[in-house]
N, C-alpha and C positions, 0 to 999 in steps of 0.2 A: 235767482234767474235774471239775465239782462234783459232790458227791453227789446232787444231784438230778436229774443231765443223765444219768445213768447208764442205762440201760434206757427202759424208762417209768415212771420212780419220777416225773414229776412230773406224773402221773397225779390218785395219791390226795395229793400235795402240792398239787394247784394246786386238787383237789373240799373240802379241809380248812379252807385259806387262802380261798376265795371262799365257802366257805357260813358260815363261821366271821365275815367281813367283812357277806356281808349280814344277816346277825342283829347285828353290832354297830353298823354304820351307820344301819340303820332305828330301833336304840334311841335312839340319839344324838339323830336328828332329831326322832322324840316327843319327846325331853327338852325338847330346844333350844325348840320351838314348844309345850309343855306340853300334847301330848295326851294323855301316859299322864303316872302315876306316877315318880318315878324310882326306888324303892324295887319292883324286882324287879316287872315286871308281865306278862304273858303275850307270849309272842314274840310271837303272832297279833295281841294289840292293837298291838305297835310298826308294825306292816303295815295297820292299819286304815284312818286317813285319810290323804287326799292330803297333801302331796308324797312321803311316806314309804312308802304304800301301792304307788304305782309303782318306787318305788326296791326297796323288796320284793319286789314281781312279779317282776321283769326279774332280777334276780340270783340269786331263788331256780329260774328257769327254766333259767339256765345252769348253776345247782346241778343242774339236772335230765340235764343231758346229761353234764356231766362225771361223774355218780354211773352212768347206763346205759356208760358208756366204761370206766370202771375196772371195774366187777363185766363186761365181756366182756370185757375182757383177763385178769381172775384165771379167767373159765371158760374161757379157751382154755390160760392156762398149768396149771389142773389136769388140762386135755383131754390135753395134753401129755407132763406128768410120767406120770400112771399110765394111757395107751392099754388096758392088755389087766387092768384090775381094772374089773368089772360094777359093784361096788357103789359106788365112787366116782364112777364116770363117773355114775350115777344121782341121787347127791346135788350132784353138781355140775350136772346139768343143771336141777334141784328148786333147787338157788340162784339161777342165774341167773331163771327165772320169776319165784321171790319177789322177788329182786331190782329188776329191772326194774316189777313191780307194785308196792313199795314206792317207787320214782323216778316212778311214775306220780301215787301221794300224793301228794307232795310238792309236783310240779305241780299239782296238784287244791288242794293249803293255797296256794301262789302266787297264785291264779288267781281263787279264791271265800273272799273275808275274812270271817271269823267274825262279824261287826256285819250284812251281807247276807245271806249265804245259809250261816247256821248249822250244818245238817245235812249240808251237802255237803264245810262246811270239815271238819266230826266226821270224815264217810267218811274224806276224805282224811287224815285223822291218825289213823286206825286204821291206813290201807293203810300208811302211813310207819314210823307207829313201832312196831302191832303185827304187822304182815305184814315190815318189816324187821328186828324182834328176831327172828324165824323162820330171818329171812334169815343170823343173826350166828350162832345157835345151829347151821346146816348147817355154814357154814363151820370154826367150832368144831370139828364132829365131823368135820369133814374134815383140819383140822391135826389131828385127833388121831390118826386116821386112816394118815394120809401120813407119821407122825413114827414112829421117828427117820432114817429112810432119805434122807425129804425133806423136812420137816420138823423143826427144830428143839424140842426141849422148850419152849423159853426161849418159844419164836413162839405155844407150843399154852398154856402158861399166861398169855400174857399177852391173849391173846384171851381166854381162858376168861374173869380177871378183866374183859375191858369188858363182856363178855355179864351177867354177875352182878351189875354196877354197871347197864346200861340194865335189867335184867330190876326191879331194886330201886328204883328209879327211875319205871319205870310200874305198881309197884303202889302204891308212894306219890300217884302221881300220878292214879292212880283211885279209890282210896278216899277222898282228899281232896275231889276235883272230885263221886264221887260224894254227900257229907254236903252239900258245897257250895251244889251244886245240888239237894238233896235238895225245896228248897220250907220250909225253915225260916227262913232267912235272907232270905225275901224276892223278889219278882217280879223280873224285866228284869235277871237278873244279865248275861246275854249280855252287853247293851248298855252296861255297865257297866264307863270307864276310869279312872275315880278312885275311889278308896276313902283312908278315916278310918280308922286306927288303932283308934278307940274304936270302932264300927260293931262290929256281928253280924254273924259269917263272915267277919272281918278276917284270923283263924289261917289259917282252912282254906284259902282263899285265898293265902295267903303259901305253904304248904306247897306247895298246888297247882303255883302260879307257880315258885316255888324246884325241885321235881321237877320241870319243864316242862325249864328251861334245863339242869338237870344230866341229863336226858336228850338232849337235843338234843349237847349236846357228848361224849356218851360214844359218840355215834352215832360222831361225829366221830374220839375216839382210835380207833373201830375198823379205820376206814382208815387210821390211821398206821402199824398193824402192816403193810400191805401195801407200802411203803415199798420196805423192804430187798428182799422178794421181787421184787418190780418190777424193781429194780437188773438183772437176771437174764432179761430177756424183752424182745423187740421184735417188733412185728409191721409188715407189708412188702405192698400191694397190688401184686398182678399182675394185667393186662391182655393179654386174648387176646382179638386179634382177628377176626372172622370176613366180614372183606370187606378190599378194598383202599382203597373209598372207604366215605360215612356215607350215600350214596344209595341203595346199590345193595341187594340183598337176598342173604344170605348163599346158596354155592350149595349148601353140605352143611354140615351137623349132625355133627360128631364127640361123644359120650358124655361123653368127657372133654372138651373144651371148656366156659370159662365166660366170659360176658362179666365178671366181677369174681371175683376170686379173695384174701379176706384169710387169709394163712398166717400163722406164729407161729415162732417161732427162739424156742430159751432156752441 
C-alpha cells in the first residue's frame, strides 16, 4: 500500500496537488495568451479573463470541497482523540466554523474576479486568508495542546513554523497593497494587468504580488502536516433503515435511529 492510500492521507494530498495545480495552470494560460505579466502578478489577475477565468472557477471550486472534507475529517479525529477534555473539544469545534467560512472564501475569490466585482473578491480573500490564518493559529494551539500524548513535538513546531510564515506573509501583503493603493500611484489600479518596470508603484506592487503567492502556498504546506495524521483515521457511513420499502411511511421513530450516520475509526 502507498503512503498515500493509507488512511485518508489523500485527503489533504489531493486539496494540495489540485489547488496548487489550479493556481499554476491558470498562470500558464495568462502567460501563453499574454494577459497578465509573467513576472509575478496577482493569482486573481491569472483568473481574470476568459479562457483561464473558467479554468480558475471550476478548479478553485473543487479546491472548495476538498478543503470542507479535510478540515471535517481533522474535527472528527480531534472529536475522537480527546472525548472527555472541554477545552479542546471547544477549539475544535471554533475550527472547524472558521474553517469551513474560510472554504467559503475561497469560493466567494472562484466565483466573483477582482476586474468585476472588486469588493466581493476583497470579502472573500479576507474570509480565505484572514478568517483561515485563524483557522491555522486554533489548530496550532491545539497540536500544542494534544502533544506529547498525541501529538508529536515535531507536528507542533512545524505547524507553528507555517502559521508564522502565512501570519509574515499577510502583513507583508497588507502593508504593501495598502501604500499601493493608497491613491499615490494612480487611478484604475484594480483594472490594472500589465505593468513597466519603470512605472510608479512598480515595488509595491511586486512586493504585494510576491506576498500574495507565498501566502497562498504556505496555506498550502499547512495541510501537508496533516498528512501523516490522516494515515491513522478512516471514516465509514452507516445506513439505517426505517421502512422496508421507500414508499411507505416509517411506523415508529426510535431516539437512536438515524437515516445517515458518519462515524470515525482511528
Amino acid at each position: 500500500m502507498w503512503w498515500f492510500q493509507q488512511g485518508l492521507s489523500f485527503l489533504p494530498v489531493a486539496l494540495v496537488v489540485w489547488s496548487a495545480a489550479s493556481f499554476v495552470f491558470s498562470y500558464i494560460t495568462a502567460i501563453v495568451l499574454h494577459h497578465v505579466d509573467p513576472l509575478v502578478p496577482y493569482i486573481s489577475d491569472t483568473g481574470t479573463i476568459p479562457p483561464e477565468r473558467c479554468l480558475f472557477g471550476i478548479m478553485l471550486n473543487v479546491s472548495t470541497f476538498l478543503g470542507m472534507a479535510t478540515m471535517y475529517v481533522r474535527y472528527k479525529q480531534v472529536s475522537a482523540l480527546s472525548p472527555e477534555k472541554p477545552q479542546i473539544l471547544r477549539l475544535n469545534k471554533l475550527g472547524l466554523v472558521l474553517g469551513w467560512l474560510s472554504c467559503f472564501g475561497l469560493c466567494i475569490i472562484a466565483n466573483f474576479q477582482k476586474c468585476i466585482l472588486y469588493y466581493i473578491h476583497v470579502l472573500g480573500a479576507c474570509l480565505t486568508f484572514g478568517v483561515g490564518s485563524i483557522y491555522m493559529l486554533v489548530q496550532t494551539v491545539l497540536s500544542y495542546l494534544m502533544q506529547p500524548e498525541l501529538h508529536s513535538k515535531d507536528v507542533f513546531w512545524a505547524r507553528l513554523a507555517v502559521f508564522l510564515w502565512s501570519s509574515s506573509s499577510i502583513l507583508s501583503m497588507f502593508v504593501s497593497s495598502v501604500v499601493l493603493y493608497s491613491g499615490l500611484y494612480g487611478q484604475n489600479l484594480v483594472q490594472k494587468l500589465h505593468w513597466d518596470p519603470q512605472e510608479r508603484g512598480y515595488t509595491p506592487h511586486i512586493i504585494s504580488t510576491v506576498s500574495e503567492w507565498s501566502l497562498a502556498f504556505s496555506f498550502l504546506s499547512f495541510f501537508l502536516t496533516y498528512i501523516r495524521d490522516f494515515q491513522k483515521i478512516s471514516l465509514r457511513a452507516v445506513v439505517s433503515l426505517q421502512g422496508q420499502t421507500l414508499h411507505e411511511s416509517p411506523r415508529s421513530f426510535r431516539a437512536e435511529e438515524q437515516t445517515l450516520l458518519v462515524a470515525g475509526s482511528i
